[in-house]
C-alpha positions, 0 to 999 in steps of 0.5 A: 080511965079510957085505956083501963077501960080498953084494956080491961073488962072486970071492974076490979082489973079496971080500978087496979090500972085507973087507981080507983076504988073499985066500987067507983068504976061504974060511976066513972065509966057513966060519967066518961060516957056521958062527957063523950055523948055516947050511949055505951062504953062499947061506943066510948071505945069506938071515939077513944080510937077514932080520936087517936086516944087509944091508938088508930083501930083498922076495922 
């Protein structure tokens, strides 16, 4: 779901690359951002690189 996150940005392309319902990824999204502690799914993105889960982003 992170790297779908990542690589999409309209919730139907999300859903086809984390092969959910379409309709669950606005919940989907929350709950990762609430389980990683941030506000956003734009800071969610931010941690997913800094932790090496979506690959090392030079700023």
């Amino acid at each position: 779901m992170l790297k779908a996150i990542a690589e999409h940005s309209a919730p139907a392309d999300i859903a086809r690359a984390a092969k959910i319902a379409p309709s669950d990824v606005k919940a989907r999204t929350q709950d990762l951002v609430r389980a990683a502690g941030v506000i956003d799914s734009t800071r969610l993105m931010s941690l997913g690189h800094a932790l090496g889960f979506l690959g090392v982003f030079d700023c």
